[in-house]
C-alpha positions in Angstrom: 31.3 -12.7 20.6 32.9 -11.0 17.8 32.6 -13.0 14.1 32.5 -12.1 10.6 30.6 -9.6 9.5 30.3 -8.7 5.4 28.6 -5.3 3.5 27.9 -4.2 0.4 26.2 -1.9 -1.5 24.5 -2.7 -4.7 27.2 -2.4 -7.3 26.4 1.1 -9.2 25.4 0.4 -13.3 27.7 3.0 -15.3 24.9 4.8 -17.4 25.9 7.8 -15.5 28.1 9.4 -12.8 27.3 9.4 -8.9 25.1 11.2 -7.3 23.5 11.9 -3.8 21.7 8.2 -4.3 25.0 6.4 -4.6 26.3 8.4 -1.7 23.4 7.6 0.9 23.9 3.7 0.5 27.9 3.9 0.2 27.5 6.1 3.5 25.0 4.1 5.4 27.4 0.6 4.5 30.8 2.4 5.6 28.6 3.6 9.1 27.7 0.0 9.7 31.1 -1.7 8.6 32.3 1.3 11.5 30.0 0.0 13.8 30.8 -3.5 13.3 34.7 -2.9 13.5 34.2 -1.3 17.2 32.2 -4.4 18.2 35.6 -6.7 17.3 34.0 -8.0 14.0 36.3 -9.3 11.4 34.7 -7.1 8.6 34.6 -7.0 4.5 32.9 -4.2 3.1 32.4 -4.1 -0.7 31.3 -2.0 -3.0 31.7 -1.4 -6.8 30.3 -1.3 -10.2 27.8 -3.2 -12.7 29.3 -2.7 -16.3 27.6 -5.0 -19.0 23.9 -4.8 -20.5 22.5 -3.6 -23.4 22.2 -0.2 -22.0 25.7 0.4 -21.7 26.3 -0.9 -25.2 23.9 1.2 -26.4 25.3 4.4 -24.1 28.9 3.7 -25.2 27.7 4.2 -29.1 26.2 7.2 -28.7 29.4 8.2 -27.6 31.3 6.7 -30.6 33.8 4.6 -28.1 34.1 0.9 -27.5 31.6 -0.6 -24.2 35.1 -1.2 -22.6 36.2 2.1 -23.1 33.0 3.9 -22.0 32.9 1.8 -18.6 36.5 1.9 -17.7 35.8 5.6 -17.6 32.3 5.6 -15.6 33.9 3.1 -13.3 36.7 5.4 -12.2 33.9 7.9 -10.9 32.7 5.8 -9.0 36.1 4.0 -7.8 36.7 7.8 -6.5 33.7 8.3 -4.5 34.0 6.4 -1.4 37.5 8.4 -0.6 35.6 11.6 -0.9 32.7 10.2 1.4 35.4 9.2 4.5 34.1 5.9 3.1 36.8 2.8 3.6 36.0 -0.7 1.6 38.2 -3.1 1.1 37.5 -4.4 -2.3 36.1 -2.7 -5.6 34.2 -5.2 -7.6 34.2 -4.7 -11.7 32.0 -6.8 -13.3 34.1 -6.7 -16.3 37.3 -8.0 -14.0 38.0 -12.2 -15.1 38.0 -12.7 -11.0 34.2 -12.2 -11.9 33.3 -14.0 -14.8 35.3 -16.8 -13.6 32.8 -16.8 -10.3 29.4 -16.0 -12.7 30.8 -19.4 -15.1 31.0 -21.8 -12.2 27.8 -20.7 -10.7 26.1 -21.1 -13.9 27.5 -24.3 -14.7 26.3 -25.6 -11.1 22.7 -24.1 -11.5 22.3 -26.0 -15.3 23.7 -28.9 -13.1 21.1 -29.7 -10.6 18.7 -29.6 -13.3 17.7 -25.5 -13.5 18.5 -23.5 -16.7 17.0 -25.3 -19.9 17.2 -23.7 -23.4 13.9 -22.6 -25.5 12.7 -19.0 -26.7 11.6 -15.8 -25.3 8.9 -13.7 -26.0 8.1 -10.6 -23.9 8.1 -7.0 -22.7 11.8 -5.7 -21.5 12.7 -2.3 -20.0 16.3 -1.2 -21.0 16.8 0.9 -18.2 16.0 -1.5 -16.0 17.4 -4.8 -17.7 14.2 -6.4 -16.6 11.8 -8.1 -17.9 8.1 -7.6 -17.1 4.7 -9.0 -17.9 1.3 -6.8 -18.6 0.0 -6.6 -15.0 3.2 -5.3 -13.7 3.6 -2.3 -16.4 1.9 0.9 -16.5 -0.6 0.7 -19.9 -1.4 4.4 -21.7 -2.6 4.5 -25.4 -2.2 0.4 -26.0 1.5 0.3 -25.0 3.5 0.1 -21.9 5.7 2.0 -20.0 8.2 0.8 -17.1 6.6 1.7 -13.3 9.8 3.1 -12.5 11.9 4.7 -15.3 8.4 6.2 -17.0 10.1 4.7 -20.6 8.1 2.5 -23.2 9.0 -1.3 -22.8 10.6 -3.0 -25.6 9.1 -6.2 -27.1 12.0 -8.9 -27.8 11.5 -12.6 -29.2 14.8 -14.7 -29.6 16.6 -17.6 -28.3 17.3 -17.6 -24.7 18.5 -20.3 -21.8 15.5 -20.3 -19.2 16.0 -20.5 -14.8 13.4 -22.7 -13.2 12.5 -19.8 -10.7 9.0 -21.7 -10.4 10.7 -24.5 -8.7 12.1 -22.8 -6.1 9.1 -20.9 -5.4 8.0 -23.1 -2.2 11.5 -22.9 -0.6 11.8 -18.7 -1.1 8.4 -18.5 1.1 10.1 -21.0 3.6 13.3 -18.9 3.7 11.0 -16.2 4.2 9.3 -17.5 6.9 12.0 -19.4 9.2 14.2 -16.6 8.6 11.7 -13.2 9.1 14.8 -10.9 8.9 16.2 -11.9 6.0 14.1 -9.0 4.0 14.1 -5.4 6.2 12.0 -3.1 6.9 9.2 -5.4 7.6 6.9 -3.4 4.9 9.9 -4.3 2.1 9.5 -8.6 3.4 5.4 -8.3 2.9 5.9 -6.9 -0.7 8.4 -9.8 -1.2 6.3 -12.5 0.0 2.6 -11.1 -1.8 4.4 -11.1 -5.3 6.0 -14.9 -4.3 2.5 -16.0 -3.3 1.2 -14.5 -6.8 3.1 -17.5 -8.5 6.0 -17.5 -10.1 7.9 -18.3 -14.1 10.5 -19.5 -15.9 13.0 -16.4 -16.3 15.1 -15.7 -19.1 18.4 -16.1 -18.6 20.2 -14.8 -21.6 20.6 -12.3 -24.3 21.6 -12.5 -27.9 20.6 -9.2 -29.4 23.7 -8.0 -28.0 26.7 -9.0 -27.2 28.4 -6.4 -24.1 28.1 -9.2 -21.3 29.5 -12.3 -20.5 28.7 -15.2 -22.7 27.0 -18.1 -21.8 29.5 -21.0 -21.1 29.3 -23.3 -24.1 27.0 -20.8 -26.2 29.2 -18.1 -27.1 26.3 -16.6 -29.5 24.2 -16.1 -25.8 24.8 -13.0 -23.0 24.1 -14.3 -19.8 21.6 -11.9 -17.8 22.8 -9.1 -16.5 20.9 -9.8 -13.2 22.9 -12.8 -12.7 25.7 -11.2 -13.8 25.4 -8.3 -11.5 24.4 -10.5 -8.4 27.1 -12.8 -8.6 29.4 -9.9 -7.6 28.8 -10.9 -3.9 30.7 -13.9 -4.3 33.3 -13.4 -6.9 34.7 -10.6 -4.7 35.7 -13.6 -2.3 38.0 -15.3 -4.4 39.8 -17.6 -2.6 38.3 -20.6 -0.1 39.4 -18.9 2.9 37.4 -15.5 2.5 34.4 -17.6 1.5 34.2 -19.9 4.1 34.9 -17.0 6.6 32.7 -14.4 5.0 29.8 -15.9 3.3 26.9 -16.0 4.0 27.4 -13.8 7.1 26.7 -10.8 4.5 24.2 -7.8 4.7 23.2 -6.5 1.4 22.1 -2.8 1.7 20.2 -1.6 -1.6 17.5 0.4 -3.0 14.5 -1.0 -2.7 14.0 -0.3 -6.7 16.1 -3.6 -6.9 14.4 -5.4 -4.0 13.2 -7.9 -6.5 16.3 -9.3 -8.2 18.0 -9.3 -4.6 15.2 -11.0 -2.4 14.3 -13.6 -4.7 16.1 -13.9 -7.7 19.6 -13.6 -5.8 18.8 -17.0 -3.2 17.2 -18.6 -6.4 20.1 -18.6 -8.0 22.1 -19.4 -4.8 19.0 -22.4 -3.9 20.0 -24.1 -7.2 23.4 -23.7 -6.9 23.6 -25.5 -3.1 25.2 -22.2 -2.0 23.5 -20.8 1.3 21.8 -17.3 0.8 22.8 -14.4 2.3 21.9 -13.6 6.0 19.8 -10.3 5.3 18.5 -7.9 2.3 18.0 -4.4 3.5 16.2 -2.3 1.0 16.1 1.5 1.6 13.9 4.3 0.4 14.3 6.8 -2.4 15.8 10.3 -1.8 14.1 13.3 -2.8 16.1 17.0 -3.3 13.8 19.8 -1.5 10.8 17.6 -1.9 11.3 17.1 -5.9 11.8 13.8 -7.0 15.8 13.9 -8.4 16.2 14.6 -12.1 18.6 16.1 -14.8 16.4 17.5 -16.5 15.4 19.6 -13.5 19.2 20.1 -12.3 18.6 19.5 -8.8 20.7 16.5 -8.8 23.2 16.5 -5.4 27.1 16.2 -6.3 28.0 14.7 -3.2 32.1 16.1 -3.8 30.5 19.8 -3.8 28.3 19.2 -0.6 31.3 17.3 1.1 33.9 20.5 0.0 31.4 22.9 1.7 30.3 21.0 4.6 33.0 18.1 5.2 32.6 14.4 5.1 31.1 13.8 8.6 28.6 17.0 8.4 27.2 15.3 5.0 27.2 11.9 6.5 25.7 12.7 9.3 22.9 14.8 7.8 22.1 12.0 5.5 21.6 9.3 8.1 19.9 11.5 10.8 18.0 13.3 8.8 16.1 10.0 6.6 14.6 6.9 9.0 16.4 4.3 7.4 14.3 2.3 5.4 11.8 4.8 4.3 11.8 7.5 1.4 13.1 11.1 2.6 13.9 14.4 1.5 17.3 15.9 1.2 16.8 20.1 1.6 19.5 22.3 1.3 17.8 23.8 4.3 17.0 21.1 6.6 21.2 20.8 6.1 21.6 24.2 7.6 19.3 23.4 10.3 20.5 20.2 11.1 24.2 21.6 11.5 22.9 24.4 14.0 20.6 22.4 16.1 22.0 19.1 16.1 26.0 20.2 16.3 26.4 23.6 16.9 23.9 24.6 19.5 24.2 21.0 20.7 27.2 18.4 20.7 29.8 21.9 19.9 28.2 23.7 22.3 29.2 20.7 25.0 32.1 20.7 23.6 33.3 24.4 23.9 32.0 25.2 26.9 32.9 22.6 28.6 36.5 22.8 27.8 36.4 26.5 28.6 35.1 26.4 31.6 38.3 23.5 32.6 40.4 26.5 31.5 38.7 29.1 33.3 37.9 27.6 36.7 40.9 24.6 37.0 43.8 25.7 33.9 46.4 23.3 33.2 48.8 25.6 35.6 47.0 24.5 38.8 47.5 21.0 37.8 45.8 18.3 39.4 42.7 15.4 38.2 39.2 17.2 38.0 37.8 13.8 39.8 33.3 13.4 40.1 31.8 13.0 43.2 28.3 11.4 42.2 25.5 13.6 43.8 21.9 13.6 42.7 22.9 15.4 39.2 25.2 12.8 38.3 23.5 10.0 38.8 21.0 11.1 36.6 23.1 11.9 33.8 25.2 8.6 34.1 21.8 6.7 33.6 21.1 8.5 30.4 24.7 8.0 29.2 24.2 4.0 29.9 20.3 4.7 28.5 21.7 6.4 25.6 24.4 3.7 24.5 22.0 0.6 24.7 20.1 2.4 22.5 22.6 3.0 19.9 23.8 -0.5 20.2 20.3 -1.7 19.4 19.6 0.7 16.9 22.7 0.1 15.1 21.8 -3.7 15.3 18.8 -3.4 13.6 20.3 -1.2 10.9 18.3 2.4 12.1 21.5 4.9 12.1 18.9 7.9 12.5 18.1 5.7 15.8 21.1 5.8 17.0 22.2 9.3 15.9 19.6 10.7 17.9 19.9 8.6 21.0 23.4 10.0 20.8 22.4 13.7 20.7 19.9 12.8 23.3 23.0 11.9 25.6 24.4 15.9 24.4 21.3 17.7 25.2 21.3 16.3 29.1 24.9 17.1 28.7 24.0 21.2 28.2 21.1 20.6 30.2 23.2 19.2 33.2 25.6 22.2 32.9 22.9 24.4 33.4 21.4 22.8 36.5 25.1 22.4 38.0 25.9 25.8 37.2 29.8 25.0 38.5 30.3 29.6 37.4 28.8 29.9 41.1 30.3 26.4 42.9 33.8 28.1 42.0 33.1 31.0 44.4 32.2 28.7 47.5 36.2 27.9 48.3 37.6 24.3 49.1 34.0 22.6 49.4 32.9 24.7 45.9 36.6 23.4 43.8 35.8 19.6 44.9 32.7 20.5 43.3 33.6 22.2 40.4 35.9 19.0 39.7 32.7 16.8 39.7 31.0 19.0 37.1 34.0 19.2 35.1 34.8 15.7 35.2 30.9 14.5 34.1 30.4 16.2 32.0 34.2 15.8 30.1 32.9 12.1 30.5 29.6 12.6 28.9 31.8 13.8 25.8 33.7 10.7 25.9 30.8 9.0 25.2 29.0 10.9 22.7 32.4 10.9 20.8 32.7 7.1 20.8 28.6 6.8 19.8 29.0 9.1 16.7 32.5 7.3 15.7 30.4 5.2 13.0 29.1 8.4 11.0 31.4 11.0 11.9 34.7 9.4 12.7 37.2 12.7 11.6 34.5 14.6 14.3 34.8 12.0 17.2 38.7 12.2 16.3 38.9 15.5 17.1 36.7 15.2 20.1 39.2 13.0 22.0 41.9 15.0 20.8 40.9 18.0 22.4 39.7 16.0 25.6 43.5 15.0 25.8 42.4 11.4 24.5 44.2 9.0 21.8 41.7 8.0 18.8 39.7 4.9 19.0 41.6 2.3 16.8 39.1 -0.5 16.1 39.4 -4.0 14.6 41.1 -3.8 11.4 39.4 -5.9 8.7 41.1 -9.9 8.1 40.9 -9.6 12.5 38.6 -9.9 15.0 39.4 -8.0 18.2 37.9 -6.2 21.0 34.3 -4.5 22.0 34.9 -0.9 22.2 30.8 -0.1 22.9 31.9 -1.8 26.4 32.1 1.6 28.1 32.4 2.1 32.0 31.5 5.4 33.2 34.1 6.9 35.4 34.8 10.6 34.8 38.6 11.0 36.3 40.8 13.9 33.5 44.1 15.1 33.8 43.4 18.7 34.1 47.1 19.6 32.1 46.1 17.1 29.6 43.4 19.4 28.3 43.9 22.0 25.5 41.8 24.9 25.1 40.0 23.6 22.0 38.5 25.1 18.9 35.1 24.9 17.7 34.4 22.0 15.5 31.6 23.4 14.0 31.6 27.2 13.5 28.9 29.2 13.3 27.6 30.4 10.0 26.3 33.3 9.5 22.9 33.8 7.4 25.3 35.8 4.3 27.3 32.9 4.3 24.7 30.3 4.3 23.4 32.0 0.7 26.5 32.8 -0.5 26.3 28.6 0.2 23.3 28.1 -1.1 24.1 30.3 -4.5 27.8 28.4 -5.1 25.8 24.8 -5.1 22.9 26.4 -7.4 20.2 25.5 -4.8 18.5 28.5 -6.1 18.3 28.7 -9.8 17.2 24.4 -9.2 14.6 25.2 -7.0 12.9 27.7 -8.9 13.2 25.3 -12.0 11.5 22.1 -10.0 8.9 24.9 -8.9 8.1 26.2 -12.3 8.1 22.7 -13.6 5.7 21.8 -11.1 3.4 25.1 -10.6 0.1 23.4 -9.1 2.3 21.3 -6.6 0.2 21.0 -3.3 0.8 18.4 -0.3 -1.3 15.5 -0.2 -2.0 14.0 2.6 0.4 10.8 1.9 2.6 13.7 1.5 2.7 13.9 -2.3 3.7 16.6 -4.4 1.8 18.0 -7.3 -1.8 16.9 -5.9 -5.1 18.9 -7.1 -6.4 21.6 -4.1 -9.2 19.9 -2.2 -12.7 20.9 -2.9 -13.8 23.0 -0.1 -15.9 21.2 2.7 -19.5 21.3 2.2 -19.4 22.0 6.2 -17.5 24.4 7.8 -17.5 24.7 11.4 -18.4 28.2 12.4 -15.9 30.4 14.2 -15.2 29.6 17.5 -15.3 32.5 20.4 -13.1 35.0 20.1 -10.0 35.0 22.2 -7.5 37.4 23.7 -3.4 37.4 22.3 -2.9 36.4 26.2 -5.2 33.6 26.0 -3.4 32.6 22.4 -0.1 33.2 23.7 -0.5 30.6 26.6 0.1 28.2 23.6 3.6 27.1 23.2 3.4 25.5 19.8 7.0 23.8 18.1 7.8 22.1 15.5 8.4 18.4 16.4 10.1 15.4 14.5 8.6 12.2 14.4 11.6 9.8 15.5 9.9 6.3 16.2 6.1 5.1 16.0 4.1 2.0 16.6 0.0 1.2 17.3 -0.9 1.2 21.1 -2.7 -2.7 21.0 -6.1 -2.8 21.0 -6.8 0.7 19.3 -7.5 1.2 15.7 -6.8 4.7 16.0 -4.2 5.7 18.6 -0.7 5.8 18.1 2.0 5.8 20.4 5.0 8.4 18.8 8.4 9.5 20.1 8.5 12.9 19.2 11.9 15.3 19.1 11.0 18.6 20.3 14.9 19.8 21.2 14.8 18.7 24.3 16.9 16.5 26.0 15.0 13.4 24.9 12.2 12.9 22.5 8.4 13.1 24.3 5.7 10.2 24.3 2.9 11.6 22.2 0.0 9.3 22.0 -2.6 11.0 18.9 -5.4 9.4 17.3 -4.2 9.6 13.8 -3.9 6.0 13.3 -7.0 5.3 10.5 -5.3 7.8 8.5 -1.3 7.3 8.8 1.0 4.0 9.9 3.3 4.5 12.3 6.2 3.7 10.3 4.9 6.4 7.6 5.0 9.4 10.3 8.7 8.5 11.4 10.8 11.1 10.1 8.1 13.5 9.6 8.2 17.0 10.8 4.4 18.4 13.1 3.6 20.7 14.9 2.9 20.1 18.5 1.1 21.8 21.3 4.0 21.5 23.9 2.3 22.8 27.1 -0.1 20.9 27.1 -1.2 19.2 30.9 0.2 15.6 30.4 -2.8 13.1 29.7 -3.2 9.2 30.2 -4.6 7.4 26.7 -5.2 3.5 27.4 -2.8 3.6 30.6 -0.1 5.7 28.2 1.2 9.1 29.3 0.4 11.8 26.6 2.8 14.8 26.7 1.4 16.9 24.4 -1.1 16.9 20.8 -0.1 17.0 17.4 -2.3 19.1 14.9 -4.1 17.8 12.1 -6.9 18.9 9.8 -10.0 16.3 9.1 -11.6 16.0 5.9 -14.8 14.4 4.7 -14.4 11.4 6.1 -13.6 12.3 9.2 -10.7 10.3 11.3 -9.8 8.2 8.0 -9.1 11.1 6.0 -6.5 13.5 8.4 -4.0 15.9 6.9 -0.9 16.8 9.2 -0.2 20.5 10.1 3.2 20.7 8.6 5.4 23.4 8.6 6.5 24.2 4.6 10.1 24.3 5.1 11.9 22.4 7.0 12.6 23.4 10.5 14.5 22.7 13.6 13.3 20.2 16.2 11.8 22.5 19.3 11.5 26.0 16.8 8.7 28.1 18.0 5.4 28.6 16.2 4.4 32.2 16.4 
C-alpha cells in the first residue's frame, strides 16, 4: 500500500564547493525518491547544507569576510547542484535558517528536560575537520601526538566549560534498537561496526563550545555553542515544520550518508531523539567512499570530479547512471574516466540503444506507418521466454530497489536489454518478412515483443535515467510516466502487464539516444576534463603504487616465492586458443553454507544475464568485498557441480605463501567492459 516515504542526504558542511562525493549521495537519494514516487508513495526528499562550526569560522577569516557572508556563498553552490544532477528535492535545509534553530532549541530544551544534558568541563582531543571529539585509542599516534584516522590532521587539545549529554544512559536501549530493528543500520558490515563500538561502553559527550562563537547558542547560556553534531542532525526534523508534515513524515525517513559520519548518525542521532521521547528514524544507510582512477580524491592531486563538467559532456542520466551501476551500493568504488567510456558503449550503446534503434528500424522497414495497422504478438516458444525474463527482470528491480542496491537493479534491467538483442537475433523477423501472409503475422509478433521489452526497460531505468526513459516512450509513440507528485499518494506504476499490442503509425523513426563516440573524440574528452595531466600527477605522486591483494594502492612488491612451480608442458597456440578468457564483473556474492572456502558469485560476462560462478576464494575474500570487482574468467569452461551448485566457469587467481588464505585476483589494470576478450 502506498505511505510516506522521506530521504535525505547528509547536509553538505560549506568548507568547500561540491564535488563527485556530494553528487553520488544527492544522485543515489533523488533515484530512490524516483523509485518511491512510481510505487504511489507520498514522498519528501531533502537535502541541504551544515553551516556553523569552528571550522567555518575559521575558513571565513582566512578569507577576511563575516562566517555569514562566507556560507551564504558556499551554500549557493550547493543550492545549485541538484538542478544540474536531474536531481528534484523538495526542501533545502540551511542550518543558519531560524526554521532550524527554532527546531535545535526545543529539542534541546526537551533532552535537559528528561534529565540528560548537565553542565561541568571538558578536557580532550578534538579534530577541527571533523568537529569531533575523540579519545587516544581511537586516534592515530606518531611522534607523541595524534592525528585524526580520517582527515590525516593533528587533533587539537581543548579544556573549557561545556554542557555534557548522558550518551551512557542510553547505551542499553541503542543495542536494543539495534537488535529488534536489524535494518535500521545498512549494509550489514556498517550495523556490526555500530554495535562492536556500543558494546565497547559508552561517555558523557560534550555538548557545547565556547571558544567560538559561529553556531547556535545554548538556550539560556548565550556564552555556550551548542554542538555542531546536534546542530547538524537536527536538520531532519526542523525541515518538517509544521505538525502535519511531522506526523505524516517522521519517522518513516531513510538517511543516506557516508559512512565517514556513521557514528554521529547511528548513535548519536536516536540518542538525542531517545532523550527527547521522539521515535528514531526508520533506517541509516551509510555508503562507501569514491575513488577517481583508483586514487583516493584530493586537491592537492587535482583529480577532484566537477560533477557540472562530466554532466555538460555526458548528460545527467549518462553520469547518474554510471555512478550507480558502476559502485555496489554500500561499498567503496572507483570512479575512471575510462570505466565511463566503457560503461556508455557496453551498457547503452551496444545494449539498451542498440534495442532501441534497431528495433524501431526494423518497424519502419518491414511494417512503415503507410501500411498502417497494430503489429499484435503471437506467443510462440521465443516469447514466452522473453516475457519470463521481463517479469524475472522487474521483481528483481523491485527488490533491489527495496533494499537500497540501485547497481542491482540497474543491471537486472540491462539483463532484460540483452535478451531483448539476443531475442532479435534468434527471431531474425529480416527472413520471416519474405515468407508472405504466414511470415507478416510473424513479423508483427517480433515487432510487438520486442517494442514491449522496451516499454519495460524504459519504465525500470525511470529512477536513474528519467530524461532517457522519457525519450524511450516518446519514440515508442508512448506519453511519459507521470508518477505521484510529492504532498500525494497515488498509484503503482511497477504494476506492469505484459501485452505487446503498437500502433504501427504511432511510431517515429527514432534517433539514437546515445551516439557513438569515436576513440578521437573520447580524448579530445578526456583532455577538456584534464583526466590526463591528473593522472599522471596521482601517478608520479604515488610512483611504487602496486595492487594489494585487499586491493590497495601504493603496497610494497611481494618478495618472490621461495617455491616456484616449474613450467608446465609446453602447449600449442591451438591448444591455448581453445581458451575463451573475458573479463567478468562481480555483481552479487554470498558463502555456499557449510564451506569455509567456496563462494557462490553472479558474475556479468555481457551476456544476457550474469553466470553462477562457484570459486574457492572464500579464506581470502568476503563475498560482499568481491561485488563490484572486475576478474577474469575462463568462460568455456564444461559447467561443473560444487556442493549440489552449478559452476559455469573459473575465476583466476594467484596463491601466495599461505596458500588458499592468501589469494590475489587476476585483474585486468584498466577497467574493462563486462564480456571483453583476453587475448
Amino acid at each position: 500500500m502506498p505511505g510516506a516515504f522521506y530521504i535525505t542526504t547528509p547536509i553538505y558542511y560549506v568548507n568547500d564547493v561540491p564535488h563527485l562525493g556530494h553528487a553520488y549521495t544527492t544522485i543515489a537519494a533523488d533515484a530512490l525518491a524516483r523509485y518511491h514516487r512510481m510505487r504511489g508513495d507520498d514522498v519528501r526528499f531533502l537535502t541541504g547544507t551544515d553551516e556553523h562550526g569552528q571550522k567555518i569560522e575559521r575558513a571565513a577569516a582566512e578569507k577576511g569576510v563575516t562566517p555569514q557572508q562566507f556560507v551564504d556563498q558556499v551554500s549557493e553552490t550547493f543550492r545549485s547542484l541538484p538542478a544540474v544532477l536531474a536531481c528534484e528535492p523538495n526542501d533545502f535545509i540551511r542550518t543558519t535558517e531560524a526554521r532550524h534553530k527554532k527546531v535545535v532549541h526545543e529539542l534541546w530544551e526537551k533532552c535537559r528536560a528528561n534529565g540528560f544534558i548537565s553542565e561541568g568541563t571538558y578536557a580532550g582531543l578534538y579534530c577541527v575537520g571533523c568537529e569531533a571529539y575523540y579519545t587516544e585509542k581511537e586516534l592515530e599516534a606518531k611522534d607523541g601526538a595524534f592525528f585524526c584516522p580520517i582527515h590525516k590532521t593533528k587533533v587539537e587539545k581543548v579544556e573549557e566549560p561545556s554542557f555534557f549529554f548522558d550518551l551512557d544512559k542510553l547505551e542499553g536501549q541503542l543495542l536494543e534498537l539495534y537488535e529488534k530493528n536489524p535494518k535500521f543500520i545498512q549494509p550489514e558490515s556498517r550495523r556490526n561496526e555500530v554495535i562492536s563500538f556500543v558494546k565497547g561502553g559508552l561517555q558523557k559527550l560534550s555538548l557545547s563550545r565556547t571558544s567560538f562563537k559561529w553556531g547556535i547558542s545554548v538556550p539560556g547560556a548565550d556564552k555556550h555553542v551548542v554542538y555542531v553534531w546536534f546542530d547538524a542532525l537536527t536538520n531532519y526534523l526542523s525541515a518538517l515544520e509544521n505538525a502535519a508534515d511531522r506526523a505524516k513524515y517522521w519517522p518513516e525517513s531513510v538517511h543516506l550518508i557516508g559512512k565517514d559520519i556513521l557514528r554521529f548518525h547511528a548513535i548519536y542521532w536516536p540518542a538525542f531523539l531517545m532523550a527527547a521521547g521522539i521515535p528514531v528514524p526508520k533506517q541509516v544507510f551509510a555508503h562507501g567512499w569514491l575513488n577517481v582512477n583508483g586514487h583516493k580524491m584530493s586537491k592537492s592531486l587535482r583529480n577532484t570530479v566537477e560533477p557540472k563538467k562530466l554532466v555538460e559532456v555526458f548528460t545527467a542520466d549518462v553520469v547518474r547512471f554510471y555512478l550507480l551501476r558502476e559502485v555496489a551500493f554500500g561499498l567503496d568504488g572507483d570512479f575512471s574516466h575510462e570505466q565511463l567510456f566503457a560503461r556508455y558503449k557496453a551498457d547503452l550503446a551496444d545494449n539498451l540503444g542498440n534495442l532501441l534503434n534497431r528495433s524501431l528500424g526494423l518497424c519502419a522497414k518491414l511494417r512503415p506507418a503507410s501500411g498502417g495497422g497494430t503489429l499484435t504478438a503471437v506467443d510462440g516458444p521465443l516469447e514466452t521466454k522473453l516475457a519470463d525474463v521481463a517479469r524475472s527482470s522487474l521483481a528483481t528491480v523491485i527488490g533491489a530497489w527495496d533494499e537500497i542496491a540501485p547497481h542491482k537493479a540497474l543491471e537486472a534491467a540491462l539483463a532484460l536489454g540483452r535478451a531483448g538483442n539476443k531475442y532479435i537475433d534468434e527471431a531474425a523477423p529480416w527472413n520471416e518478412g519474405k515468407k508472405g501472409e504466414e511470415g507478416r503475422v510473424r513479423v508483427d509478433t517480433i515487432l510487438a515483443t520486442a517494442l514491449e521489452t522496451l516499454r519495460w526497460i524504459a519504465t525500470m531505468l525511470w529512477p536513474v535515467m528519467p530524461s532517457v526513459s522519457d525519450r524511450i516512450h516518446e519514440q515508442l509513440g508512448l506519453a511519459k510516466l507521470a508518477p505521484t507528485p510529492s504532498g500525494k499518494s497515488g498509484a503503482d506504476l511497477w504494476q506492469l502487464i505484459w501485452s505487446p499490442s503498437w500502433d504501427a503509425a504511432k511510431l517515429p523513426v527514432g534517433t539514437p539516444i546515445f551516439p557513438k563516440i569515436e576513440p578521437d573524440r573520447q580524448a579530445a574528452i578526456l583532455k577538456e576534463l584534464g583526466v590526463d595531466a591528473a593522472l599522471a600527477e596521482a601517478n608520479a605522486a604515488t610512483p611504487a603504487a602496486a595492487a594489494s591483494p585487499d586491493g590497495t594502492k601504493g603496497a610494497p612488491a611481494p618478495k618472490k616465492s621461495k617455491e616456484i612451480a616449474p613450467p608446465a608442458a609446453e602447449i600449442t597456440y591451438e591448444e591455448f586458443s581453445r581458451l575463451d578468457l573475458r573479463i567478468g564483473l562481480v555483481v552479487s556474492g554470498e558463502r555456499v553454507p557449510k564451506s569455509d572456502k567456496l563462494l557462490k558469485l553472479m558474475v556479468d560476462l555481457g551476456e544476457s544475464s550474469p553466470r553462477q560462478i562457484v570459486a574457492g576464494i572464500g579464506k581470502s575474500f568476503a563475498p560482499e568485498a568481491l561485488v563490484g570487482q572486475q576478474v577474469v574468467v575462463v568462460a568455456n569452461l564444461k559447467p561443473a557441480k560444487l556442493m549440489g551448485l552449478e559452476s559455469r566457469g573459473m575465476i583466476f587467481a594467484a596463491s601466495g605463501e599461505a596458500g588458499e588464505s592468501d589469494l590475489a585476483l587476476l585483474m585486468p589494470g584498466k577497467p574493462r567492459a563486462p564480456g571483453t576478450r583476453v587475448k
